[in-house]
N, C-alpha and C positions, 0 to 999 in steps of 0.2 A: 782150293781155299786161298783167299786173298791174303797177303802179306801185312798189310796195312787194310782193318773193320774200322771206321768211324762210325757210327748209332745216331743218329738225334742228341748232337754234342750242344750243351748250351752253358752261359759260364758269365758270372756276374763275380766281379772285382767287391772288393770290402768297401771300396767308399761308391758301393751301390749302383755303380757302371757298367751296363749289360755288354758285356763285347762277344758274343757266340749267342748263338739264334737256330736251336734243331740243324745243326749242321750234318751230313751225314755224306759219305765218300768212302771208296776202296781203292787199292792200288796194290796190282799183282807181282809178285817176283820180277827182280830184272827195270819193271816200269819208271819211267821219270817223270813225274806227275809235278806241273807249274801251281799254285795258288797264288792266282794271281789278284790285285787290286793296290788300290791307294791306301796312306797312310790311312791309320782308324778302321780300317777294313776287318780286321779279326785275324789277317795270315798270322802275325806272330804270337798271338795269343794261339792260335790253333796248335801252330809247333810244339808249342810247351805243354802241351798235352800228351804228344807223342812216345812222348817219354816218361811222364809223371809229374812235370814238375810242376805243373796245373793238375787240377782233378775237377771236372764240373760234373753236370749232370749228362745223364746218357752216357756211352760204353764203348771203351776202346780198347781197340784188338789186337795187339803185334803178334804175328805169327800164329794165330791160335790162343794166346794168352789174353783174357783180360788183363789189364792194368788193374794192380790191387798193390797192399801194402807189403804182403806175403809174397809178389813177386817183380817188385820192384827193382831190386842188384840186378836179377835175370836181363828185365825189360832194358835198362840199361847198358847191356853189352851188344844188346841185338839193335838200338838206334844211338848213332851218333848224330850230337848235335853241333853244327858250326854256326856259330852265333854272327850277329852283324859285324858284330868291331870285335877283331883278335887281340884286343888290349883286354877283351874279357875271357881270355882262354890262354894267353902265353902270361906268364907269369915269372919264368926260371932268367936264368944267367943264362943258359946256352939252348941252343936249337935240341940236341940230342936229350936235357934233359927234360924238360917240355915235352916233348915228345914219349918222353920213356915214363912219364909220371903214372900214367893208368897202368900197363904192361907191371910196375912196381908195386901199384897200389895194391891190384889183384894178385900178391902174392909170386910173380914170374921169376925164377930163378936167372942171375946175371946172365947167363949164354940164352936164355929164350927174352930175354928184353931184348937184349941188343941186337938178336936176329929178328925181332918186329919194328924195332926202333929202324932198321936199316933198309926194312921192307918195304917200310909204311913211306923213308922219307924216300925212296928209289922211284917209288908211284907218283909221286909230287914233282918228282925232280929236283931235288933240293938233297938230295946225297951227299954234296961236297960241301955243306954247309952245318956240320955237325957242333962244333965249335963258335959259331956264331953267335954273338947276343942277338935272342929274338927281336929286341928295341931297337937296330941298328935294320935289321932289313927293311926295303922298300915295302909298300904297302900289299901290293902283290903276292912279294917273298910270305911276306905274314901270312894272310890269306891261305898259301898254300902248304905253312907248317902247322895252320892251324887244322887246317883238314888232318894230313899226317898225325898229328897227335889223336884224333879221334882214328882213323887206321889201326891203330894202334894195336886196336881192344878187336879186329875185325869185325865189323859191326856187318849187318847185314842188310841194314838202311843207313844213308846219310839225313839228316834233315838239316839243310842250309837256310838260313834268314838272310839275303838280299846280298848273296854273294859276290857280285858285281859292284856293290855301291862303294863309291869312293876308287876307285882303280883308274888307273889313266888307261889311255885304248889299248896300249903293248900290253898291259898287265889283264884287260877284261879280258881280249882274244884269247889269249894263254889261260886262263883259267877256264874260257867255255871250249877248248882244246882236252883241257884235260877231262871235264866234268861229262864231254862225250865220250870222251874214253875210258873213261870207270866202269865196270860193270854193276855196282853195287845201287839196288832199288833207292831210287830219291823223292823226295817231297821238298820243293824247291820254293822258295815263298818271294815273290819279286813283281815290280813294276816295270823291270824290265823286257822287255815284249817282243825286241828282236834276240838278246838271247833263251826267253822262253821258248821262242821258236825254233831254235837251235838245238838244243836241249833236249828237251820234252816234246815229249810225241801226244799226252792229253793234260787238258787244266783245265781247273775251275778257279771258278770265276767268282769272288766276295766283294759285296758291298756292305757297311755297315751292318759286321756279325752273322751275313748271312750267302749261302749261296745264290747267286741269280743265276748262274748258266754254267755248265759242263758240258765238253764233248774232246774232240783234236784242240790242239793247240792252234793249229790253222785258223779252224773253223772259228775260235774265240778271239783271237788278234785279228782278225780280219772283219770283224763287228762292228764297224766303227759307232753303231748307235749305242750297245752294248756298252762298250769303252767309254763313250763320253757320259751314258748313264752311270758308269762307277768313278768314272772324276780321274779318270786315267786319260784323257786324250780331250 
């Protein structure tokens, strides 16, 4: 059974903007799956399906679960989401409690927070920064507290929006160091094409709302016809 059932997903915005087109995709335990294309493409509207926080038409799967109203909290502990910009997910005064807000929200007793909170930032590398204002760290740093706060909740997929953008090259290297070494099933949504390839082993490939091509990640960065047909190259 696939981790991640997409259906013939299609999804039209309130001021009448079709951005999803019968999209349909799987992605098994462990997998690191690129969605890749240019802006307008449909990646980050796909994302926010993942989770619930779109709902279009056609059917989506986490772990065996459709996506419904009834099993929504669920769905949400089994995908974290890391948004483009961490100014949309740190919010607190300090690193640790940012981090410790989910762990809190779900009811965790003080000794099981702060053995997640300590976990999650140990994986990141960001341990000795407990105390930090989130606003003061480099963009990077952010980046990688902001994954940890989603850790958090142990989630069993990540879904990252364009994790890369904006980092200086010390700060990309190290985050596609780390994002290879996670074990946790991903859905990675990016233009970026040398670390798709690093990354992820399969992607597809969107051009306006729809799929045009799936396979290896090789196989789709090395298209170049492909690529310039989605306004990527």
């Amino acid at each position: 059974m696939s981790l991640i059932k997409v259906e013939n997903l299609s999804y039209t915005y309130p001021d009448s903007k079709e951005a999803l087109y019968d999209v349909s995709f799987e992605v098994e335990e462990g997998e690191k799956l690129a969605l890749i294309g240019g802006n307008g493409s449909g990646k980050s509207t796909l994302l926010l399906h993942l989770n619930g926080i779109l709902r279009g038409k056609g059917r989506v799967f986490i772990n065996g679960l459709e996506i419904s109203d009834s099993n929504q909290a669920r769905i949400r502990t089994l995908v974290g989401m890391i948004f483009q910009n961490p100014a949309d997910q740190l919010f607190s005064s300090s690193v640790y409690d940012d981090v410790a807000f989910w762990p809190i929200h779900l009811g965790f007793k003080k000794d099981a927070v702060k053995e997640r909170v300590m976990r999650a930032l140990k994986t990141v590398h960001m341990e000795d920064s407990v105390k930090r204002n989130p606003f003061n760290l480099s963009g990077g740093e952010k980046k990688r507290v902001t994954i940890a706060s989603v850790l958090s909740m142990d989630p069993k997929i990540l879904v990252l929006d364009e994790p890369t953008s904006g980092l200086d090259p010390h700060a990309r290297t190290e985050l596609i160091a780390l994002l290879m070494s996670m074990p946790q099933t991903m859905v990675i949504a990016t233009h970026d094409l040398e670390m798709a390839a690093q990354v992820c082993s399969r992607a597809v490939l969107m051009d306006h709302g729809k799929v045009i091509a799936r396979g290896t990640t090789s196989e789709i960065v090395d298209n170049k016809s492909m690529l310039i047909e989605a306004g990527l190259i």
